[in-house]
VEXTORGU-316650 format. One line per 4 residues: their letters; for each residue x, y, z of C-alpha. Coordinates in pm, whole numbers, plus 50000, padded with zeros to 5 digits. Example, Ala and Ser with C-alpha at 12.3 -4.5 7.8 and 13.67 -1.06 7.14 Angstrom:
# residues 2
as> 51230 49550 50780; 51367 49894 50714;
This chain:
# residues 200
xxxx> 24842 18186 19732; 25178 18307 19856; 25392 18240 19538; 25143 18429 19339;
xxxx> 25144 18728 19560; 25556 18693 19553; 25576 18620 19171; 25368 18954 19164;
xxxx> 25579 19112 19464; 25898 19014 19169; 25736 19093 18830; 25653 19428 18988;
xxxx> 25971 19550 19134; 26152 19432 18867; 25951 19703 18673; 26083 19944 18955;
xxxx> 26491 19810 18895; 26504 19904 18558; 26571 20275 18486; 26478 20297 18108;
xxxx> 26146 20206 17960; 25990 20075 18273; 25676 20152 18434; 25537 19971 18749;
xxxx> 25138 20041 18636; 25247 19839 18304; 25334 19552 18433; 25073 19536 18738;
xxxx> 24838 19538 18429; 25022 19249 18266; 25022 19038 18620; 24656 19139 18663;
xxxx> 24611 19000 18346; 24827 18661 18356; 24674 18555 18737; 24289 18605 18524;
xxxx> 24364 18313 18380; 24515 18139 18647; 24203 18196 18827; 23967 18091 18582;
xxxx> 24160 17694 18603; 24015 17692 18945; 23643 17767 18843; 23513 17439 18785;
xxxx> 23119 17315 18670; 23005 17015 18859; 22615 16921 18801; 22402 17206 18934;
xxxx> 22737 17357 19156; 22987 17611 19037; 23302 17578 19284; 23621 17744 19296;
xxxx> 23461 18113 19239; 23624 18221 19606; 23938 18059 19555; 23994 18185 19217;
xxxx> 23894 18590 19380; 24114 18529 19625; 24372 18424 19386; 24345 18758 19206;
xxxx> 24396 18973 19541; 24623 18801 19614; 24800 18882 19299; 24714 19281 19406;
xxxx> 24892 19258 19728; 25201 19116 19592; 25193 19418 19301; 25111 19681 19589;
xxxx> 25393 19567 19751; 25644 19562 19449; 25551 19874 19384; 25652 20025 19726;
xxxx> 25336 20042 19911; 25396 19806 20180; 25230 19925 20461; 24882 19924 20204;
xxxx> 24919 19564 20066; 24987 19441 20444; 24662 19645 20487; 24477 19455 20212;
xxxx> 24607 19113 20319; 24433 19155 20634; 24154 19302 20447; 24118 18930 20264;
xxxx> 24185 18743 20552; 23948 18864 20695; 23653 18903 20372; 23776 18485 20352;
xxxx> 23686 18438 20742; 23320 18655 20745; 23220 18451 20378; 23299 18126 20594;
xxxx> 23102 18207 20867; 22810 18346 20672; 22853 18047 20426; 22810 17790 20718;
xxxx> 22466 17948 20845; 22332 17983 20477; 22476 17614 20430; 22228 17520 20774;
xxxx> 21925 17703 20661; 21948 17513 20307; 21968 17222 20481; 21646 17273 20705;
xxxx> 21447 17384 20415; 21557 17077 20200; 21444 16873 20493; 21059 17032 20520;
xxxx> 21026 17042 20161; 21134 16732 20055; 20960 16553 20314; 20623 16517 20104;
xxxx> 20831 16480 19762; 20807 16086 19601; 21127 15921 19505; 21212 15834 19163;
xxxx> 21318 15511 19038; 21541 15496 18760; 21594 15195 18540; 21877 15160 18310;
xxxx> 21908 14829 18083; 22226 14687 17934; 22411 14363 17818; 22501 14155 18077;
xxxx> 22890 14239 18012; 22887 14574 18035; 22735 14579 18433; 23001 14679 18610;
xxxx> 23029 14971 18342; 22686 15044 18391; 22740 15069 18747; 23000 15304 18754;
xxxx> 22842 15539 18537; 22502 15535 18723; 22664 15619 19003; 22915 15871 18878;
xxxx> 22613 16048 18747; 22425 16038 19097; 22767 16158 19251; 22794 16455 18992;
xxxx> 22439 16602 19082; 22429 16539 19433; 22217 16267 19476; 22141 15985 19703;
xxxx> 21966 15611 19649; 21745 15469 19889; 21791 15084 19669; 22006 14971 19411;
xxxx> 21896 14661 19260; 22083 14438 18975; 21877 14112 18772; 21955 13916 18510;
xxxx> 21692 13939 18179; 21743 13678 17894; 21944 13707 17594; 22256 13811 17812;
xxxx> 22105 14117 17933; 22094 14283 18284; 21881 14531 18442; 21993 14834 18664;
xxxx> 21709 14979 18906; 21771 15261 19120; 21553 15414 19372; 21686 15774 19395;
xxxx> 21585 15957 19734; 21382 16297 19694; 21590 16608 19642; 21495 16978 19577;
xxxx> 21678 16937 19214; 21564 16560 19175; 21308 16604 18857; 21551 16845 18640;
xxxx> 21879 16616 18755; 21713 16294 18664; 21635 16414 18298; 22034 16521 18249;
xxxx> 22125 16209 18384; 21845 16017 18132; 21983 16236 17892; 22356 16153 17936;
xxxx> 22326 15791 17980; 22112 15758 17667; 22454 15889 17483; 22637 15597 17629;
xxxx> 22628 15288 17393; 22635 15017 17677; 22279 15164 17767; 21992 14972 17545;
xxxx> 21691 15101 17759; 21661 15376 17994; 21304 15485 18149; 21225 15653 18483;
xxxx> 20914 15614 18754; 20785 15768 18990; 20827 15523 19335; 20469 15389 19400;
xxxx> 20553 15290 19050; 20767 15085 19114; 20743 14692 19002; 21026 14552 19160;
């Protein structure tokens, strides 16, 4: 955060050195420009969760301090450095006691919500692959498994079965996660249950 409000803090006054053909508003529209896509690196899509939104707006006024600065209004970017300080401290706060409510309500509503068991088939060499993947794909939308059971079928196969604990997002995230290991060509068979259903 601090060398892109002092790469601004230079790019700016630079404008402000040179005599000729030099104009301060110019280049603050050029640095505006450049640090957009710097921040949009640090917006990343994981699953169901977008992260990196407050980092990459903080990014950007950061980017406006440094050019308020360069420019000659000091005593305004100090000003708006506090400003986001203190936007960055009230979203935490607020974020925390939104992050505790969720967490209640996931609690009451999926309390009453079946699990679902997930069974993924495969050749025998390809387990630890199979592994992996199941639970990268659990990791990626936030889920947790109450059971996760390995057997041996004939004709060098094995058998993945996962008993995935209820979740608000459990039905949609199981079908992208049936859907992406189906792409995978160490998966043979992939079907889901409900857990009653269960035969293992």
């Amino acid at each position: 955060m601090t060398l892109v409000s002092l790469g601004a803090t230079m790019f700016v006054s630079l404008s402000t050195l040179i005599v000729d053909d030099s104009s301060p508003t110019r280049i603050a529209a050029q640095v505006v420009s450049g640090i957009g896509f710097l921040a949009g690196g640090v917006i990343l899509r994981d699953g169901f969760s977008v992260t990196g939104l407050n980092t990459a707006a903080t990014l950007w006024c950061t980017a406006a301090v440094g050019s308020m600065i360069g420019a000659g209004f000091i005593l305004e970017g100090l000003l708006a450095a506090l400003l986001i300080a203190l936007t960055n401290i009230v979203i935490r706060f607020f974020s925390r006691k939104v992050d505790v409510i969720v967490a209640d309500y996931q609690q009451e509503t999926t309390e009453f919500m079946k699990s679902i068991v997930l069974t993924v088939t495969g050749l025998r060499t390809t387990e630890v692959l199979l592994r992996t993947e199941m639970m990268q794909q659990l990791d990626r939308y936030y889920l947790t498994f109450a059971s996760f059971v390995c057997r041996d079928l004939a004709e060098g196969k094995v058998q993945l079965q996962v008993e995935i604990e209820p979740a608000l997002n459990i039905e949609l995230a199981v079908q992208e996660i049936v859907a992406n290991l189906s792409k995978k060509v160490e998966v043979l068979e992939i079907y889901q249950l409900v857990g009653e259903e269960s035969s293992w």
